[in-house]
N, C-alpha and C positions, 0 to 999 in steps of 0.2 A: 607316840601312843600306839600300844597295837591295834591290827585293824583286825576285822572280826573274818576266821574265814570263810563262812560259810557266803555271810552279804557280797565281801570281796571278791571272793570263789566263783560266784554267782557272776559278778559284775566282767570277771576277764573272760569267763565261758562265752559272753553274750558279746563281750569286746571282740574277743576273737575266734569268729566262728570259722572260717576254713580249716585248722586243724580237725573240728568235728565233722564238717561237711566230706570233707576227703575220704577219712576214716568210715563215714556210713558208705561212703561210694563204693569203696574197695569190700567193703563188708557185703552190700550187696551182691555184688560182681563174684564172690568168695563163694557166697551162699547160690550164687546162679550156676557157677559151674560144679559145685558139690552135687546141686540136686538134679543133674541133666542124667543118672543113672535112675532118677524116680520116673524123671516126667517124659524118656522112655518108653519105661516100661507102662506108664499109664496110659501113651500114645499108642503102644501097641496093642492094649486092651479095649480101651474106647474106640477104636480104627477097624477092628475085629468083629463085636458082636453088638446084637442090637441091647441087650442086657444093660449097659453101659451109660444109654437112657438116662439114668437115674444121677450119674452124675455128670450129665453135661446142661439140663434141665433144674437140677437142684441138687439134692444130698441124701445120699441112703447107707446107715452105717453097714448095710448085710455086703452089699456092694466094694464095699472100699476094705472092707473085712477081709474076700475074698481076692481081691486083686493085691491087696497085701500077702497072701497067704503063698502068691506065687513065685513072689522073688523075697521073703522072710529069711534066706539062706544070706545075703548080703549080694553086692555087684558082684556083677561076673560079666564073662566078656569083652565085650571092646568096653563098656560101659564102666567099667572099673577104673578106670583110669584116670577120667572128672570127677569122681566121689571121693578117688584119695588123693587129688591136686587142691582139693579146698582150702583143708587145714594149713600146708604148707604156702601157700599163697595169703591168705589172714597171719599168719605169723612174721612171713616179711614184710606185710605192711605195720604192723604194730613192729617191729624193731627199724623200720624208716623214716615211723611217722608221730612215734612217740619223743625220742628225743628231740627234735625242732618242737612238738606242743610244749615242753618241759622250756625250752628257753624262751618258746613265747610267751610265757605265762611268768617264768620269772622274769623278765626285764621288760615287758608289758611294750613289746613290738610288734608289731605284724607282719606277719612272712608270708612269703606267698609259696606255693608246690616246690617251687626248685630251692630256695631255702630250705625248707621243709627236709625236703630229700636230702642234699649236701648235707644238713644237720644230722641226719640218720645213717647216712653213711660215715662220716664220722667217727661217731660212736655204733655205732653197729656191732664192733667187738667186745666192746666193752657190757653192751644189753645183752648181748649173749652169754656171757661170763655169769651176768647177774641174775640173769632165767634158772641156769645152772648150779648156782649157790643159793638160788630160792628152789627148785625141785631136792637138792639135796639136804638142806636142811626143813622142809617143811613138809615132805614126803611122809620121813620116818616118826617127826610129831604128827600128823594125821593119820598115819596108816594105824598108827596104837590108839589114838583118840578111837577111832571107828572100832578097831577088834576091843578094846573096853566096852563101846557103847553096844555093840553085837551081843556081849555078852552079859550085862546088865539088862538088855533089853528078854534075851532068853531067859533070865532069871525071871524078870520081871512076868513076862509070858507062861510060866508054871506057876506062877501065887499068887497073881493078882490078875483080873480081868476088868474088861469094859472102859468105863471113859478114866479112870483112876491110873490105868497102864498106858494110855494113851498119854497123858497127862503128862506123865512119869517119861516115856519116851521122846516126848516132847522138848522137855528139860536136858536131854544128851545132846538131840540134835541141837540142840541153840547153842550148846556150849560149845560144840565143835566150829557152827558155826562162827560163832565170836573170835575164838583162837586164830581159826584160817584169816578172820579178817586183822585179826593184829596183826598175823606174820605178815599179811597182803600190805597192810600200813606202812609195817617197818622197810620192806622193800623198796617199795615205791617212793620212802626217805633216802633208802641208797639212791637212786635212781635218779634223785631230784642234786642228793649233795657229789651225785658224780657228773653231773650236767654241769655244775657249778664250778667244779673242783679241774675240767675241761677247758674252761678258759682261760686258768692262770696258764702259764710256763713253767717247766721247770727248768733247770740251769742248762743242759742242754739246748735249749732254743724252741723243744715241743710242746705241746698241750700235754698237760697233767693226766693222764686217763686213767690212775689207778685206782679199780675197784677197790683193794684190798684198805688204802688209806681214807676208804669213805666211810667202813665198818664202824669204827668207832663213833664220830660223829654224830651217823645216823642216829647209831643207839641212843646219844644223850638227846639227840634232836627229838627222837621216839618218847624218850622220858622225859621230857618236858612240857608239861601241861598235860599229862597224856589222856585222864578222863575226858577232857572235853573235846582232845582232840578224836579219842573214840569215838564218841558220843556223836559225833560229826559223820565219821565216818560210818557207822553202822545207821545212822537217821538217813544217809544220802540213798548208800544201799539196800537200806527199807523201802524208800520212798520210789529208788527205780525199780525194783521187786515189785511193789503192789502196782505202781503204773501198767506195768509191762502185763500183771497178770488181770488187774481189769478190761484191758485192751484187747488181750487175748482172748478172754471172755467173753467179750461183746466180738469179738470176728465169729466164736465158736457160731454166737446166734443168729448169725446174719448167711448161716453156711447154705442153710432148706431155703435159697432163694434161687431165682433166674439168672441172677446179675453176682459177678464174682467178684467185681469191685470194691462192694461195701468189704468182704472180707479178707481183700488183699490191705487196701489202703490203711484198715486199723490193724491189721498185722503188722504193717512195718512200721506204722506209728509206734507200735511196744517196743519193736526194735531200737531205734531211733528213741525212743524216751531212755533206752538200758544204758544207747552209747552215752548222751544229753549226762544223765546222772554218775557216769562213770568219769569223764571229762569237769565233772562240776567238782567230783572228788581231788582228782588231781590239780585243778586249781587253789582248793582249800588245802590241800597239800603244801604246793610253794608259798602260800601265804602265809603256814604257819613256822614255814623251813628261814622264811624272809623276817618275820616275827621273832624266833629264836636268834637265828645269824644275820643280823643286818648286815649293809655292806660297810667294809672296814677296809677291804685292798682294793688298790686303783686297779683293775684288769682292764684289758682291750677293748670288752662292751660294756665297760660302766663307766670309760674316760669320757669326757666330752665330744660332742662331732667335729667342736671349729674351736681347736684350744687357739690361745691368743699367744701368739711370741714374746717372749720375755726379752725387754732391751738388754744389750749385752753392756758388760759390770766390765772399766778397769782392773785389773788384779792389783794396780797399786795407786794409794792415794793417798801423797803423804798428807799435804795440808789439803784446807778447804778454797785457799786462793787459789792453789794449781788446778783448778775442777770448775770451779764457779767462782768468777772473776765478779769483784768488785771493790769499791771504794773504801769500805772499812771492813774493818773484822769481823768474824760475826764467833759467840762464845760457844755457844751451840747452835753448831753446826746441822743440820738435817741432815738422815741417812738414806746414804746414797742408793740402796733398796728399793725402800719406800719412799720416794721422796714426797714433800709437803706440797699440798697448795700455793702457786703460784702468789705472793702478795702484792704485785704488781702485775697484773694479766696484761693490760693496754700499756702499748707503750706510751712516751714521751712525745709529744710531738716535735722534730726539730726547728733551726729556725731556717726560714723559708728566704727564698733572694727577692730581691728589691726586684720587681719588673721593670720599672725604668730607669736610667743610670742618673748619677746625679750630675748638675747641668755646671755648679760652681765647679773653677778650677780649683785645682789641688793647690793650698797654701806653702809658699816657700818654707825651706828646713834651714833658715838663716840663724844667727845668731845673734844680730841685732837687724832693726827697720833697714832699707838700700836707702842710703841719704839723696839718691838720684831721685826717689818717686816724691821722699816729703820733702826737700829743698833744693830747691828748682828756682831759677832766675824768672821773672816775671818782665814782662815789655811793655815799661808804663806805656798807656793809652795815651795819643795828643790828642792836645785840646783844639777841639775845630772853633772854639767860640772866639780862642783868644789866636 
């Protein structure tokens, strides 16, 4: 019966949190040294004048206005150099750390970091490949979705006004958005059937890693169920979308305070809620990848851990006396494969020795009585009387 992937999805996210925990670590860390060109330039500011006041005591937008207005040109100097290390540090970690979640999640194991990693490096070239045939195919469907919707939107904007144009423009973005997430779907089906496709062998003795033979699959894997597999996926990434943006919301309010805590800690809660729902996706992912393609080849992680040895088989047998000796015949024989239940388990008891020996001599092997024992001369008795 298939299982449902959202509840499923749910259940292996929660099963196996260190692929999530890892990934907000490194995100964090990603995000700390991106912003050490801000927080700089805001040390240089607050460090400087007493003005600054305002945000170290609470929150003033004229203030942050202004301190923005001074480095609005982008990094520069030594400071440059943390701001554009961010990106390329989050993008090694998601091509290290996503194919070990992909196998944890299909074969519903637990890895710890160094699996994790091994798994990514692994495949490493191959997530590359498939980054590359997702920007080049979904580039040029986006880039036209957008100059369409640019352009509908300027019509729109010369003949219609107020919440009617909004409305209207409203309707583009979602459609685009939809698109990006189908192509995001089908991808992340490569991704899932080249993790899979990874374990087999091929005849040379190596792991399978060819993106190019996942294409098709995926596609059917994509076209299979696919409303509801949508519907899955556009509800998760709703559902991390409004988390993420109520959370922000409530950081915004909590800014005109003394204490920056309230508004760090539900900051990264939205964060940490984006990663939660994006992990929750690719769980429902492999379950519905597991749904479609159940497992049907013995591969190296889905053989048993402690296979049993198989007794080794004659190559030849002619009868069933030469094998299994016994007293009569038997018409049908049992095969020697499989053989039958034992119909005699306990043995026989044998017969057991006399503990004492026997005491009578051993009778002669004559062939008639010895006429010496039964006729025998007698010596009449005298008579004392007479």
């Amino acid at each position: 019966m298939p299982r449902s992937p959202i509840l499923r999805g749910l259940f292996l996210t929660l099963r196996h949190p260190r692929p999530l925990l890892w990934t907000y670590v490194v995100s964090l860390a990603a995000a700390w040294i991106a912003s050490a060109t801000l927080r700089a330039e805001f040390a240089q500011i607050t460090s400087t004048t007493l003005a600054a006041q305002p945000l170290i005591s609470g929150f003033d937008l004229a203030t942050i206005f202004e301190a923005g207005r001074r480095f609005s040109a982008g990094p520069h100097g030594s400071f440059a150099v943390p701001a554009r290390t961010g990106i390329p540090v989050y993008l090694l970690a998601f091509f290290l750390l996503v194919p070990g979640t992909l196998l944890t999640y299909l074969t519903n194991t637990p890895r710890r970091l160094g699996a994790l990693l091994q798994q990514g490096m692994q495949s490493f070239w191959s997530f590359v490949r498939i980054t590359l045939l997702t920007l080049l195919i979904a580039g040029p469907i986006l880039g036209a979705l957008s100059a369409a919707q640019g352009a509908v939107s300027s019509r729109i904007g010369e003949h219609i006004t107020g919440e009617p144009a909004f409305l209207l423009d409203l309707v583009g973005i979602v459609a685009i958005f939809v698109v990006a997430s189908l192509l995001r779907l089908y991808f992340d089906l490569v991704e899932i059937h080249t993790i899979d496709l990874a374990q087999t062998m091929r005849p040379s003795g190596k792991p399978d890693r060819r993106v190019r033979a996942t294409l098709a699959p995926a596609w059917r894997t994509f076209c299979t169920g696919l409303p509801a597999t949508a519907l899955t996926f556009l509800f998760l990434a709703v559902l991390g979308g409004l988390a993420a943006y109520l959370l922000s919301l409530s950081a915004l309010r909590h800014l005109a305070q003394p204490r920056v805590w309230p508004t760090a800690l539900l900051g990264q809660l939205g964060v940490f809620t984006l990663i939660f729902t994006r992990f929750w996706q690719r769980a429902a992912e492999t379950v519905h990848f597991r749904n479609v393609n159940p497992i049907l080849r013995r591969s190296r992680i889905y053989a048993p851990a402690n296979p049993i040895p198989r007794a080794s088989i004659e190559p030849e047998m002619t009868s069933y006396g030469s094998t299994f000796p016994g007293p009569f015949p038997v018409s049908d024989p049992p095969s020697p494969i499989l053989p039958g239940p034992n119909s005699n388990p306990l043995p026989e008891p044998g017969p057991t020795p006399d503990p004492l020996p026997n005491p009578e001599p051993i009778s002669p092997s004559l062939a008639s009585p010895d006429p010496g024992v039964f006729h025998h001369d007698v010596t009449p008795k005298k008579d004392l009387l007479n």
